[in-house]
Each structure stands twice: as structure tokens, then as C-alpha cells.
C-alpha positions as a Markdown table, in Angstrom:
| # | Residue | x | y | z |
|---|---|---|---|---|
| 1 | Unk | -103.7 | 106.5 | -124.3 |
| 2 | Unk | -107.0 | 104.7 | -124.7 |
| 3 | Unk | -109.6 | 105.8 | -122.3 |
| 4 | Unk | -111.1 | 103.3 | -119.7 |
| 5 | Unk | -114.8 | 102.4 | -120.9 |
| 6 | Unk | -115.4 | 100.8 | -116.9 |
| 7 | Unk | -116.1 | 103.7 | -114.6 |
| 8 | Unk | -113.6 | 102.6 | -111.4 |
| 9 | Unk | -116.2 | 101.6 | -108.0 |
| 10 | Unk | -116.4 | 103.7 | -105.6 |
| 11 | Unk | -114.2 | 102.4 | -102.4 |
| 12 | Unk | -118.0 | 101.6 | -100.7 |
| 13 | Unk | -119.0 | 99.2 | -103.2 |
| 14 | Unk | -115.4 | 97.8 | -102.9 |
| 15 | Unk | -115.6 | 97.2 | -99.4 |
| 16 | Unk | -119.1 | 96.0 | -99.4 |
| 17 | Unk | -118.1 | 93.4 | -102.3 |
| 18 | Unk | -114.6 | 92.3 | -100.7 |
| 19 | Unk | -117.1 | 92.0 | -96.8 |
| 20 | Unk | -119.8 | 89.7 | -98.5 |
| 21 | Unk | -117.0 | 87.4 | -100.2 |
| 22 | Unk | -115.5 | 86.8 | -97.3 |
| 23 | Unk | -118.6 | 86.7 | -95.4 |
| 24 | Unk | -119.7 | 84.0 | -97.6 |
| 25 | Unk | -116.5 | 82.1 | -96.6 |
| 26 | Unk | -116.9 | 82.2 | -93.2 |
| 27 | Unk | -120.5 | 81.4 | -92.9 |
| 28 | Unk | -118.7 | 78.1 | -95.2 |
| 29 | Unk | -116.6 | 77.9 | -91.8 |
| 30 | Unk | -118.5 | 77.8 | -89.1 |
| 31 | Unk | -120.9 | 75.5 | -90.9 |
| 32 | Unk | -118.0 | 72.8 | -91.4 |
| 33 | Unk | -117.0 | 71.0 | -88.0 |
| 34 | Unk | -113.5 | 70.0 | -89.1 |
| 35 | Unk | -112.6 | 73.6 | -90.4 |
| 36 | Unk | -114.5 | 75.5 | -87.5 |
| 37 | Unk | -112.2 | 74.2 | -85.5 |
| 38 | Unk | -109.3 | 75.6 | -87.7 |
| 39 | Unk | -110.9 | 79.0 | -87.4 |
| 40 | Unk | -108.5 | 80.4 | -84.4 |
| 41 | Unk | -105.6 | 79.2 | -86.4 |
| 42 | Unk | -106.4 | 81.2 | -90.0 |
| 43 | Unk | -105.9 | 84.9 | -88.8 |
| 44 | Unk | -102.8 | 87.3 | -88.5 |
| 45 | Unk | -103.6 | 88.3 | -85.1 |
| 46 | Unk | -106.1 | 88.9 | -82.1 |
| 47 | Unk | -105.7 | 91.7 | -80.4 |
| 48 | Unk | -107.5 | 93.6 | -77.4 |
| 49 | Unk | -107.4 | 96.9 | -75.8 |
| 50 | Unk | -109.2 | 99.0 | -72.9 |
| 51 | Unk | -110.9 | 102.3 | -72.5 |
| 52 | Unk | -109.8 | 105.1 | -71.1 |
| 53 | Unk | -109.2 | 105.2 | -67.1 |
| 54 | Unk | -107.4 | 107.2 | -64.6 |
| 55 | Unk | -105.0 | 105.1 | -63.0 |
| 56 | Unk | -105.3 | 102.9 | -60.1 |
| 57 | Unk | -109.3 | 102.3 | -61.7 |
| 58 | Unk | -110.3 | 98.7 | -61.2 |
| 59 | Unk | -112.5 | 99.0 | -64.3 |
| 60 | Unk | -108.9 | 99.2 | -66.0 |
| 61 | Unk | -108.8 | 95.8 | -66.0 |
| 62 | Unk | -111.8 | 95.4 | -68.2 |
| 63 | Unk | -111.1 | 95.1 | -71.9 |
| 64 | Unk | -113.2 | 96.8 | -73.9 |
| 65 | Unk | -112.6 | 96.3 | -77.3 |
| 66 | Unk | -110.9 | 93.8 | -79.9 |
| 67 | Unk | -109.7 | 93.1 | -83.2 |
| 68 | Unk | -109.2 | 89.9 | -85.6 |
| 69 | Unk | -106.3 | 91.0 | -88.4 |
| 70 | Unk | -107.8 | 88.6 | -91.3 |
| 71 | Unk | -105.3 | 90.1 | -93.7 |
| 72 | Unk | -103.0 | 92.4 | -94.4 |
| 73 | Unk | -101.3 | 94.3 | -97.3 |
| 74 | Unk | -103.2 | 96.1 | -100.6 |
| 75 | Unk | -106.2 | 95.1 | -99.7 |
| 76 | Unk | -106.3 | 94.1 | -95.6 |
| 77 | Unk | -109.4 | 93.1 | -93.9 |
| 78 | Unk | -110.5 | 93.1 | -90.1 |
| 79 | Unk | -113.4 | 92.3 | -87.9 |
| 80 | Unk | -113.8 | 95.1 | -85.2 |
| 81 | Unk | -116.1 | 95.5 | -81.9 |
| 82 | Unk | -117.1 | 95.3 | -78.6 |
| 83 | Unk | -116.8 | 93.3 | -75.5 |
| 84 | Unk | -118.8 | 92.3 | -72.6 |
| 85 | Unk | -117.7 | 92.4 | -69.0 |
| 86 | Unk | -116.9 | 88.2 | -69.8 |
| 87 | Unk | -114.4 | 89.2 | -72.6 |
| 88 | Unk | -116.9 | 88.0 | -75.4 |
| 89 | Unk | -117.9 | 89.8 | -78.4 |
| 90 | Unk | -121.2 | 91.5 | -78.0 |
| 91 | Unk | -121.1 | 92.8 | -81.7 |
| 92 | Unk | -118.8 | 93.1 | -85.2 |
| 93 | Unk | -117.7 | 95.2 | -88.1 |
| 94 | Unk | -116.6 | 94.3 | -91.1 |
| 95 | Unk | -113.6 | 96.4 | -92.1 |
| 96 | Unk | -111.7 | 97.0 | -95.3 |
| 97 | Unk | -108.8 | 98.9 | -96.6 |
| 98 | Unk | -106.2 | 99.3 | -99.2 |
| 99 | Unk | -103.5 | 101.9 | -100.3 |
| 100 | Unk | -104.0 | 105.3 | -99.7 |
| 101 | Unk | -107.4 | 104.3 | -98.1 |
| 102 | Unk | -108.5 | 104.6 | -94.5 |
| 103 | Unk | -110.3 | 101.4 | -92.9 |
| 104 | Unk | -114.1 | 101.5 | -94.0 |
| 105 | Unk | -116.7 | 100.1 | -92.2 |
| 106 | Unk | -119.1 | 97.4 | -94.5 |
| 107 | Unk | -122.5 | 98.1 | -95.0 |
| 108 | Unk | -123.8 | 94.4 | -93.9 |
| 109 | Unk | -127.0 | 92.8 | -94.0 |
| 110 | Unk | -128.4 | 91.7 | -90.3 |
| 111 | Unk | -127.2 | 87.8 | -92.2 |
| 112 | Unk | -124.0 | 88.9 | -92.7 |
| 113 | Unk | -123.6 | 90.7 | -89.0 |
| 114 | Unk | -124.6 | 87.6 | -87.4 |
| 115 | Unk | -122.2 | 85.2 | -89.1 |
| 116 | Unk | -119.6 | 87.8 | -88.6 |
| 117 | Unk | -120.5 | 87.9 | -84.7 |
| 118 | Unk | -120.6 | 84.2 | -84.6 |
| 119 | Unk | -117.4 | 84.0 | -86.3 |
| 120 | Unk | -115.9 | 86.4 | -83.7 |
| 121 | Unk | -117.3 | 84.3 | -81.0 |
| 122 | Unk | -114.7 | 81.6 | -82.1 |
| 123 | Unk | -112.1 | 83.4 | -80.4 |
| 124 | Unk | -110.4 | 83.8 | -77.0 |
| 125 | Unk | -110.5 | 87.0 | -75.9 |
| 126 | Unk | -109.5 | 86.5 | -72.2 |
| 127 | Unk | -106.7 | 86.6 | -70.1 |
């Protein structure tokens, strides 16, 4: 067997490439009216979830985090984070993954963090 002359990326640069691509793409999004609109319609899934509380807590009722499934598969991408006591996204993280490989967090430029949020913001995250 002939040996590979390309040293394979590490699963870093992979996930930093594969975050700035897709980036790209949705900054291309949200600056077009017609397909900013389609933007709720072109994920898997949004999904929400709430800390920790002993029962009976009003604060239960507060959802705390959520998730945008952007693909799935070898590789699957997500946008992660936070939200505010109004269900709305008060920041985001680029994640990536593949086979065998756990969800990695990109390493984003403050650009790229704020076309992700904004991107986020195009979702419902309430009741």
C-alpha cells in the first residue's frame, strides 16, 4: 500500500473549516429577505430543555437552553446556547461531529458568533 503524502487534519481544523462554510451560508441567509424567511423551515429540529429544579419550583418553567439540529449523519452540525428569561437566545456555538467523534465546539471569530446568534434569533423558542 502506497503511503498517504497529505497528513489527515486534526478534528479542530475540521470543525472550524465545516463552522466557517456554513457560517458563510447563513450570513448569505439572513442577508436575503426571501430566503430569511425560509430560515425556520431548513433545519431538522428545534429543541429546548431546562435546568435542574426540585419539583414544584416555579423557575421550572423557565427554559434554559436550546438546540437547532442543522444536520445529521457523518458529519452533523448544531448551533447550541443559552436563553433569556423571554425564551430568546442570548448566545451560540457552533458544533460539529462525525463518526467516532464527540460534538466539538468551533473556534469562531466574534463575525462569525454574531451571524450565528442572529441566525438563532430567527427561531421560536417559546411555548
Amino acid at each position: 500500500m502506497a503511503k498517504s503524502t497529505e497528513k489527515e487534519k486534526d478534528f479542530q481544523t475540521v470543525t472550524n473549516e465545516y463552522a466557517k462554510h456554513s457560517i458563510a451560508r447563513m450570513r448569505e441567509e439572513l442577508d436575503d429577505e426571501e430566503e430569511r424567511e425560509r430560515i425556520p423551515e431548513s433545519v431538522l429540529s428545534v429543541e429546548v430543555r431546562s435546568d435542574w429544579h426540585t419539583p414544584g419550583d416555579p423557575a421550572a418553567a423557565n427554559l434554559a437552553e436550546y438546540r437547532i439540529l442543522l444536520g445529521t449523519g457523518g458529519p452533523a452540525a448544531q448551533i447550541v446556547g443559552e436563553l433569556d428569561e423571554y425564551r430568546q437566545p442570548t448566545n451560540a456555538k457552533y458544533q460539529y461531529q462525525d463518526w467516532f467523534k464527540p460534538w466539538t465546539d468551533a473556534q469562531l471569530t466574534d463575525e462569525e458568533e454574531k451571524t450565528l446568534l442572529e441566525y438563532a434569533n430567527q427561531f421560536y423558542f417559546g411555548e
